[in-house]
C-alpha positions as CSV (number, residue, x, y, z in Angstrom):
1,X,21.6,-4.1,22.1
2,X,23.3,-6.3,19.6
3,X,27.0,-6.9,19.3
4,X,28.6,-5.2,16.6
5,X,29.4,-8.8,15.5
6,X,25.5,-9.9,14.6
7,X,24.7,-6.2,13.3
8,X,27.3,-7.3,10.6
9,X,24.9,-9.8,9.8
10,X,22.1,-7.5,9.2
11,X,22.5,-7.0,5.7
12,X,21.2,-8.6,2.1
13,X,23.8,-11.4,2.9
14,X,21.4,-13.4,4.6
15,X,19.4,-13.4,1.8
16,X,21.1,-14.3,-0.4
17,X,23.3,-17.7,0.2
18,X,25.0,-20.0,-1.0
19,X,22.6,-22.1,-3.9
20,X,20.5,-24.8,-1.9
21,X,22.2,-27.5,-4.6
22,X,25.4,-26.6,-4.2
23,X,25.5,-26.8,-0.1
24,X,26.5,-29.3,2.1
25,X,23.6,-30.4,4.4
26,X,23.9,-30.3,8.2
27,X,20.5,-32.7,9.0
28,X,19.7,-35.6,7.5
29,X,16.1,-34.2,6.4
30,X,15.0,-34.9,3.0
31,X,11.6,-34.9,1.3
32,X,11.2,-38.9,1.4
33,X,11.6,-38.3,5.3
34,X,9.1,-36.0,5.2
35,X,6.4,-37.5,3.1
36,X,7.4,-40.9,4.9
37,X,6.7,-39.1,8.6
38,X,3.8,-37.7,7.7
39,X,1.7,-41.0,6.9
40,X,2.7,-42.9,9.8
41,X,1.6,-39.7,12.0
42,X,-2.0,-38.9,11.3
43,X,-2.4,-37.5,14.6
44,X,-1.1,-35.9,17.0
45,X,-0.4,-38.8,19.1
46,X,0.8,-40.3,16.4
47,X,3.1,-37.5,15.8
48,X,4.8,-37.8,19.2
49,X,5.4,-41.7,18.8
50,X,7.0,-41.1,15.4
51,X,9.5,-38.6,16.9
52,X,9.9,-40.6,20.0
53,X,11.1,-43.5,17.7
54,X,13.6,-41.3,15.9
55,X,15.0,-39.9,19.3
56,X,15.5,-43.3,20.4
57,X,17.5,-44.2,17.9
58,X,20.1,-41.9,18.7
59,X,20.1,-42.4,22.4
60,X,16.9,-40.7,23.9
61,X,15.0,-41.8,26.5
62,X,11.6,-41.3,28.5
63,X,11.2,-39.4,31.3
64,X,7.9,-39.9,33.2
65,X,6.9,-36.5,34.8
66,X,5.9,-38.1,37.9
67,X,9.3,-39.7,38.5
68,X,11.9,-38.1,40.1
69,X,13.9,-35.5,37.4
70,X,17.0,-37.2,35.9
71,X,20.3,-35.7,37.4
72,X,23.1,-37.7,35.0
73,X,23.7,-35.8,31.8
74,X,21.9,-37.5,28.9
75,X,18.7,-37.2,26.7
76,X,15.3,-37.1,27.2
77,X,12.0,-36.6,26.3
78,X,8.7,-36.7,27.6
79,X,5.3,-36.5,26.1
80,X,2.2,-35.5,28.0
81,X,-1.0,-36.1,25.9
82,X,-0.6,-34.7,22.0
83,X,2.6,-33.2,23.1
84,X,6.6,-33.6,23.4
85,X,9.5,-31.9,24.4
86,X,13.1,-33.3,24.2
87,X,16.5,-32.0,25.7
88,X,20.0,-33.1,26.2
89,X,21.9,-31.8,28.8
90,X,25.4,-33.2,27.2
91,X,26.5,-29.8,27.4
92,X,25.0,-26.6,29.8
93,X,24.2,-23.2,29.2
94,X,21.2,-20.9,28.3
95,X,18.2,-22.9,26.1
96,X,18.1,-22.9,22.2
97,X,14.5,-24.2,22.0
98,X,12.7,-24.9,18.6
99,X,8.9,-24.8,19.0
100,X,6.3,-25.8,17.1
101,X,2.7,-27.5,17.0
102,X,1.4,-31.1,16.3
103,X,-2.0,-31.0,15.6
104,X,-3.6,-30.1,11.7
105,X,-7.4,-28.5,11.3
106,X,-9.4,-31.9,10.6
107,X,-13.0,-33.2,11.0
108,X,-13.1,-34.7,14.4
109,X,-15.7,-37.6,15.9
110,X,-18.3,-36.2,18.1
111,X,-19.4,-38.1,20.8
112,X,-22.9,-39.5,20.0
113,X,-21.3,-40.2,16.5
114,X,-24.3,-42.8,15.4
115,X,-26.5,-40.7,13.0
116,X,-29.2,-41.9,10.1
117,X,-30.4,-40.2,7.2
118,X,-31.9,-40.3,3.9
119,X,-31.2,-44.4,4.2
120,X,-27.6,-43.8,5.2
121,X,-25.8,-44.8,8.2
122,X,-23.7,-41.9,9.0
123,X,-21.1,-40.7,11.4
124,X,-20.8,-37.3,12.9
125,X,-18.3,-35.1,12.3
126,X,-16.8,-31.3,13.7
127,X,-14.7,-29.1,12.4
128,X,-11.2,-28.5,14.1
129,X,-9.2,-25.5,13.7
130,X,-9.8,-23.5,11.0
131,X,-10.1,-26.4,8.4
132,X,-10.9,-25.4,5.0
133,X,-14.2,-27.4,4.7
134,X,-14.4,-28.0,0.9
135,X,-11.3,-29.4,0.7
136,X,-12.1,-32.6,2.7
137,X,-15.2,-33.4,0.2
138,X,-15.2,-36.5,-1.8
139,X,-12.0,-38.1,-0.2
140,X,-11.4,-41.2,1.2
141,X,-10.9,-41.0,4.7
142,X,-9.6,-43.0,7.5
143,X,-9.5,-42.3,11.3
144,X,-6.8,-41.9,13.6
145,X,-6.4,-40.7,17.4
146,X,-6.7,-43.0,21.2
147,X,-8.9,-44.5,23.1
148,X,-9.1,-44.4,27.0
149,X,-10.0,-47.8,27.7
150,X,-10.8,-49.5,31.1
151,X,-8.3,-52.2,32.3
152,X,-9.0,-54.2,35.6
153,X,-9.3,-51.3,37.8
154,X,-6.6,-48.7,35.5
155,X,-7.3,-46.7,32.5
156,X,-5.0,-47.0,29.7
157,X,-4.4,-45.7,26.3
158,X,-4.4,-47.7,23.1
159,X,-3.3,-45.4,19.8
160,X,-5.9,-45.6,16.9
161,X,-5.2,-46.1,13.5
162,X,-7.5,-47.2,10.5
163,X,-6.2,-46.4,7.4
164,X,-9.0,-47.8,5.1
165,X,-11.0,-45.7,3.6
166,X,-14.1,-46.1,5.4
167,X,-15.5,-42.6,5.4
168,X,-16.6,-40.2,3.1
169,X,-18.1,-36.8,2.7
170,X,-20.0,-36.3,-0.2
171,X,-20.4,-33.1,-2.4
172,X,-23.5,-31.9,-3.6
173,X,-24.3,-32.3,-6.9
174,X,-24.0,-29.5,-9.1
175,X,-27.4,-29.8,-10.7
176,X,-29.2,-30.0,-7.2
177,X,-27.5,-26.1,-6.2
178,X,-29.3,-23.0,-6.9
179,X,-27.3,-21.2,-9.1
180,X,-24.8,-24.1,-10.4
181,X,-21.9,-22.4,-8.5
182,X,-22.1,-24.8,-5.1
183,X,-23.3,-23.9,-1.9
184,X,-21.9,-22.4,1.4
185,X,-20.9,-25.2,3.9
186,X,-22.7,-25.6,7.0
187,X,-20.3,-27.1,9.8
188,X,-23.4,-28.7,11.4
189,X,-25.0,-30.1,8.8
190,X,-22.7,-30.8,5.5
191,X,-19.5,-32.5,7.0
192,X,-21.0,-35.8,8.3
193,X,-19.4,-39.5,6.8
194,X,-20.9,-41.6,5.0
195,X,-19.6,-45.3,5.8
196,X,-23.0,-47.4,4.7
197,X,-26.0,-47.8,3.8
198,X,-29.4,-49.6,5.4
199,X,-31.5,-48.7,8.1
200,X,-29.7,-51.7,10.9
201,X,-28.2,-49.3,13.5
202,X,-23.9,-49.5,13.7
203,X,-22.0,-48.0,16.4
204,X,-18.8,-46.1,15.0
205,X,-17.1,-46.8,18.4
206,X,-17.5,-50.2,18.6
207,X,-16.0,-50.6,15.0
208,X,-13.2,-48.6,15.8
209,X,-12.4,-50.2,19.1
210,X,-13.1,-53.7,17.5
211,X,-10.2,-52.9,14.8
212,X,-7.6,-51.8,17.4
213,X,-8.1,-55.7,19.6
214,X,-10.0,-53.6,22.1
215,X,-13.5,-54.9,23.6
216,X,-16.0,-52.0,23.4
217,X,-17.6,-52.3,26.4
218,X,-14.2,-51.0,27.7
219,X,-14.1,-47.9,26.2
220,X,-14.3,-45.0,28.4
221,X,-13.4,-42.0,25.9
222,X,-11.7,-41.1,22.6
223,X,-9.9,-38.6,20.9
224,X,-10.5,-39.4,16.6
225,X,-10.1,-37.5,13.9
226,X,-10.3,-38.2,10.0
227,X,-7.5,-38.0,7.9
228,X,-6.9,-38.3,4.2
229,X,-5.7,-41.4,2.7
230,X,-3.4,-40.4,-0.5
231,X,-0.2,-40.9,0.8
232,X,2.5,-37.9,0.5
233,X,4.3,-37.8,-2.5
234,X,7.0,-35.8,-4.0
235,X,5.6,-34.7,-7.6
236,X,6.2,-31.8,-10.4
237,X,7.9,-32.2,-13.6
238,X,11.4,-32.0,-11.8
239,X,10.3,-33.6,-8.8
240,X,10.4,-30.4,-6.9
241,X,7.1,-30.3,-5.1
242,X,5.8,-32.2,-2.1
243,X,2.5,-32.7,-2.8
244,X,1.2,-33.8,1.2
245,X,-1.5,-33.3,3.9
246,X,-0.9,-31.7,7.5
247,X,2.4,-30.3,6.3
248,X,0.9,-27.4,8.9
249,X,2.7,-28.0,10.4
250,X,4.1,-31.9,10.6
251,X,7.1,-30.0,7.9
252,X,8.2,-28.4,11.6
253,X,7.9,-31.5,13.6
254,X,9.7,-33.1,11.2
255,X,12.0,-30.7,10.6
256,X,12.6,-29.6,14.3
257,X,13.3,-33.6,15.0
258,X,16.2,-33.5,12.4
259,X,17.7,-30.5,13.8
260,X,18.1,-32.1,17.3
261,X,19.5,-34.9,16.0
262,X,21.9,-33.4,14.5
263,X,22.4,-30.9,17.6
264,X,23.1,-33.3,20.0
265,X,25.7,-35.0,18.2
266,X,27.3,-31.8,17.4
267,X,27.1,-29.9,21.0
268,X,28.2,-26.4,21.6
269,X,27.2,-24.5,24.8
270,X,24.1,-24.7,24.7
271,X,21.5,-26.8,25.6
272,X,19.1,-27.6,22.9
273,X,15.7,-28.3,23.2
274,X,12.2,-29.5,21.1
275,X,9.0,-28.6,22.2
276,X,6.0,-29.7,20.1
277,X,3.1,-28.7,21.7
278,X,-0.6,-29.9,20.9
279,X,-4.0,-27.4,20.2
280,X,-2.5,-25.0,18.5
281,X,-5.1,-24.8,15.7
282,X,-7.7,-24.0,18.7
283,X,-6.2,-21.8,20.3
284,X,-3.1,-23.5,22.8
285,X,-5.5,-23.5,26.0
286,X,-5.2,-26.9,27.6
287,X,-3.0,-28.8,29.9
288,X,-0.3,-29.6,26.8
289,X,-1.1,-26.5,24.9
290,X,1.6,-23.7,24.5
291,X,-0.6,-22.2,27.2
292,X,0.0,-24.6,29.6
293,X,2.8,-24.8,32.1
294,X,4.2,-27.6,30.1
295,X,7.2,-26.0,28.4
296,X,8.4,-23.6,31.2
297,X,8.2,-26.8,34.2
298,X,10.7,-28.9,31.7
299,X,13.1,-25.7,31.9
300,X,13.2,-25.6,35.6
301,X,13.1,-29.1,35.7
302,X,16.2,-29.9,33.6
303,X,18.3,-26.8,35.5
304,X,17.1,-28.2,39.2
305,X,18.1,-31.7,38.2
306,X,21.9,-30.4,37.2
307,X,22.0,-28.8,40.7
308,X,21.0,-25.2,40.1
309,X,18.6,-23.0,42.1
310,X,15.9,-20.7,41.4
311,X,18.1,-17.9,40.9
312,X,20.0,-20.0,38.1
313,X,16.7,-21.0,36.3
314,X,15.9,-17.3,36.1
315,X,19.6,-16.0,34.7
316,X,19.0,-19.5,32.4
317,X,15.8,-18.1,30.6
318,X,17.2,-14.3,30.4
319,X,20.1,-15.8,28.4
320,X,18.0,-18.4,26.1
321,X,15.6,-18.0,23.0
322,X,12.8,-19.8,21.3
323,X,12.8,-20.2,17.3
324,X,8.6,-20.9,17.0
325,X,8.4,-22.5,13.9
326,X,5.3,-22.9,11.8
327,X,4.5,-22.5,8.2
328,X,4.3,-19.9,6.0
329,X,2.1,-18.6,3.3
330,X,4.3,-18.8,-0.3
331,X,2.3,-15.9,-2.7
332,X,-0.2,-17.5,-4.4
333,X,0.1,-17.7,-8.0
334,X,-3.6,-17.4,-8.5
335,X,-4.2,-14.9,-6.3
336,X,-0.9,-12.5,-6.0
337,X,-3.1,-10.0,-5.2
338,X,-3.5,-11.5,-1.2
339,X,0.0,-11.0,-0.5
340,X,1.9,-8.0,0.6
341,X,3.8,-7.0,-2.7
342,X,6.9,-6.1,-1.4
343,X,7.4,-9.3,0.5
344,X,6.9,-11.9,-2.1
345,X,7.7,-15.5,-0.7
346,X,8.6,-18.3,-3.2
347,X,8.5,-22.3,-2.9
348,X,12.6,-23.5,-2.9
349,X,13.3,-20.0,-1.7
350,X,14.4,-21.0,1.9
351,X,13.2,-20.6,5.3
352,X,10.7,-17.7,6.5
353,X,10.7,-15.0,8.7
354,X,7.5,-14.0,9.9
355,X,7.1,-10.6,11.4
356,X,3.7,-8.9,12.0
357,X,4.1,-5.6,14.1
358,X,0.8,-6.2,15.8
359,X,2.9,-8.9,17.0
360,X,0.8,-11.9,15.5
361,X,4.3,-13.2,15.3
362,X,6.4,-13.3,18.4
363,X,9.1,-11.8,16.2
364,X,11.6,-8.5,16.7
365,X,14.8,-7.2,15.6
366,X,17.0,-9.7,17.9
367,X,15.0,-12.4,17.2
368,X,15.8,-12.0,13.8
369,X,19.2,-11.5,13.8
370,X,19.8,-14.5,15.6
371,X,17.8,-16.6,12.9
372,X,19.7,-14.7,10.0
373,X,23.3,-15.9,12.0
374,X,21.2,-19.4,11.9
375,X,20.6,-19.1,8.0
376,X,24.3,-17.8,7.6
377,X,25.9,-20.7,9.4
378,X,23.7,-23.2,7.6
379,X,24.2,-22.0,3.7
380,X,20.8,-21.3,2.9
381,X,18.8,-18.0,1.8
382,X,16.4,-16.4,3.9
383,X,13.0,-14.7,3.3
384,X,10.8,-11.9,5.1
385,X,7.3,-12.5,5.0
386,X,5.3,-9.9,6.2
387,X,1.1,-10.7,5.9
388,X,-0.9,-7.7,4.0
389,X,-2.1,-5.0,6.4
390,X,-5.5,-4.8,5.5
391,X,-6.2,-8.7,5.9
392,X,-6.2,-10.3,9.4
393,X,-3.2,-12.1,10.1
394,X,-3.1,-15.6,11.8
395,X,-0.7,-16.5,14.6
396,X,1.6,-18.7,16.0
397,X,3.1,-21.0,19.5
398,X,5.4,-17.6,19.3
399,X,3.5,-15.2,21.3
400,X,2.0,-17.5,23.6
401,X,5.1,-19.1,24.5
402,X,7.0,-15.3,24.7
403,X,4.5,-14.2,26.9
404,X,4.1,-17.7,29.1
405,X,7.8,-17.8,29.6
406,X,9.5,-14.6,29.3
407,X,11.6,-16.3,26.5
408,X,13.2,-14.5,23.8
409,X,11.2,-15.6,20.6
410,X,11.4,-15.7,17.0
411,X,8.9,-16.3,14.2
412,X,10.1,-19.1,11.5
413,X,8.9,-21.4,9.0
414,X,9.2,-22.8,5.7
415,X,6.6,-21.4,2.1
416,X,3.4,-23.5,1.3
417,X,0.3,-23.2,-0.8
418,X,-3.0,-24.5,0.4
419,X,-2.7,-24.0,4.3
420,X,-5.3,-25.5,6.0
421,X,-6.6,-27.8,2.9
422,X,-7.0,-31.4,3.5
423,X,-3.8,-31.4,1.2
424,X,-1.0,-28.7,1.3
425,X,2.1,-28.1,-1.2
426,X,5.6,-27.0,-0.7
427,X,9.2,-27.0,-2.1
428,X,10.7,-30.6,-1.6
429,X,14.0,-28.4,-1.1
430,X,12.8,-26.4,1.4
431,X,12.6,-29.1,4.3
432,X,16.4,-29.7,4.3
433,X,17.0,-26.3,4.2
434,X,14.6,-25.8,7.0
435,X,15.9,-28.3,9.0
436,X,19.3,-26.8,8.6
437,X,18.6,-23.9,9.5
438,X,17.0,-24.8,12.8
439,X,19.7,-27.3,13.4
440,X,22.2,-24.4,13.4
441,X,20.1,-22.2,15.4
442,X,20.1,-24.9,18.0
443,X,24.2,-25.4,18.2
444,X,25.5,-21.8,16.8
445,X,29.1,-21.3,16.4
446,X,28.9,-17.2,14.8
447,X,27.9,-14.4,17.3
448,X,24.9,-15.1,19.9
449,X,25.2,-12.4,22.5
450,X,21.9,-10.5,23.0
């Protein structure tokens, strides 16, 4: 039961703060630092070298999961594959965990990429995640992702990132569709690159691994995806739209980064924790997947390595919660008629909670009154978004990881337009209000007891 303390919370105060302009931020997010993470992290691998950077800054460092567990208080991260998680253990408690997912739908290189037709030299692509196909037409693309590469009798890794715009999928012209209204994309068929023309054969591998300083008879494997070139930008007559792609959900990494930060330099008794995992788009069933043991071996892991037992790591996890962050849907002003009336969700309106009673979302009532304490500590309004109940409902790291780990978890993000598109839009207010109000969910100071 809650504490009479957090029921107090409970009420239209948490919706209704303090003006976003007239607060006093808690992170140092801001939409520069957003648009400015996202194009240096096309991919998910990218993603987890661009946080890694920030976390060193402030004192981070590596842990290799193969090496003994680090006993000293300090903090850490790892990263296995797509995916990161980060701690300090400066101070002890119960875990304060904000989750989220690295990985944006995209058109992805298949592995006999080398096609011909029509004259063109073409390279195959496939959908990942639910991408909204007609939204990557006609743009200039560039391709991003690793390569497993031989090296004297190891395998290594080398990060790939070409951002020329070498590909391209072209639309159809309207005069050549039946009916002058476009035609009904075919995965298989109508999102392949163009990147030349002639009938002299060109491996797409080769060129890739040629551009990174790698020889490509040394390639063993890749992982590459397309990516749009327009860089991010904040745009709208007052400057208060970000205008950006793979803000699904690179606005949470980002975010989520920020609030540690500021967590660990502002500790209370708990011990924070980021966990970005990879495939979430498809589904969170690999080896770094919110599926995966990743998240709940890092938990164990950090309570074993400050001299606690089984028994401790079990009371640890009754007493901790997960905040699963991912975007949400803003109503659409084209099309108000998708969204649940009574639940309309605004760009600049603050962060979202997301609860589906079919539990699509991971969230319930505790959940969200520990969010709304978040929201009430940080200054900034909160919104309910509930998705219409005759339209299916997408879903979240939330119920995975609830269910994986036994964690108490909430639903959370912050309003966008276009999810899934190539190219996404959201309030350039909302990702300092989003990262303050994970960064307060991650140190509390109001009630907390559950």
């Amino acid at each position: 039961m809650l504490p009479e303390a957090l029921l107090g919370l409970f009420d239209a105060r948490a919706d209704k703060m303090v003006p976003m302009s007239l607060r006093a931020s808690v992170s140092n997010a801001s939409a520069a630092g957003l648009c400015n993470f996202i194009d240096v992290s096309p991919s998910p691998f990218h993603v987890c070298r661009t946080v890694s950077v920030q976390l060193e800054e402030v004192g981070f460092v590596r842990v290799d999961e193969r090496d003994a567990w680090p006993t000293e208080a300090g903090r850490y991260y790892l990263i296995r594959g797509g995916s990161l998680v980060a701690w300090s253990t400066e101070s002890e408690g119960p875990f304060r965990i904000v989750g989220g997912h690295t990985d944006s739908p995209n058109l992805r290189v298949k592995q006999h990429p080398d096609l011909e037709s029509a004259g063109w030299q073409m390279v195959g692509l496939e959908p990942y995640g639910g991408a909204w196909l007609n939204s990557w037409l006609d743009r200039d693309l560039g391709v991003s992702g690793r390569l497993s590469v031989k090296d004297g009798n190891t395998i290594g890794e080398v990060l790939v990132k070409v951002d020329e715009p070498i590909l391209r999928v072209p639309q159809l012209a309207i005069h050549l569709s039946e009916d002058r209204k476009g035609v009904t994309l075919d995965p298989q068929r109508h999102v392949n690159a163009v990147w030349g023309v002639g009938n002299s054969p060109r491996s797409f591998i080769s060129f890739v691994a040629e551009r990174e300083g790698v020889d490509p008879t040394a390639v063993l494997g890749w992982e590459l995806m397309t990516h749009d070139l327009a860089p991010s930008a904040v745009v709208g007559v007052e400057s208060e739209l970000i205008s950006a792609p793979r803000l699904d959900n690179q606005g949470t990494c980002y975010a989520g980064t920020q609030a540690l930060i500021a967590a660990v330099q502002n500790p209370t008794d708990f011990t924070p924790v980021l966990a970005l995992f990879d495939h979430e788009e498809v589904g969170s069933m690999s080896d770094r997947g919110a599926f995966s043991d990743l998240l709940s071996t890092v938990l164990e892991r950090i309570v074993l390595g400050r001299g606690g037992g089984r028994e401790d790591f079990l009371r640890t996890m009754a007493g901790s919660i997960c905040a699963s962050g991912d975007m949400a849907h803003a109503t659409h002003p084209n099309y108000p008629d998708r969204h649940e009336p009574a639940h309309r969700i605004e760009l600049g309106g603050g962060p979202v909670l997301k609860v589906n009673q079919n539990l699509r979302y991971a969230t319930d009532s505790v959940g969200a009154g520990a969010f709304a304490v978040a929201c009430e500590q940080a200054g900034v309004p909160l919104q309910r978004y509930v998705h219409r109940a005759d339209l299916p409902c997408g879903s979240t790291i939330g119920p995975i990881t609830a269910s994986r780990t036994g964690l108490s978890t909430v639903d959370v993000g912050a309003a966008q337009l276009a999810m899934h598109s190539s190219r996404e839009l959201m309030g350039a207010s909302d990702i300092e209000a989003y990262a303050d109000a994970l960064a307060a969910f991650l140190m509390p100071s109001g009630p907390v007891s559950m």
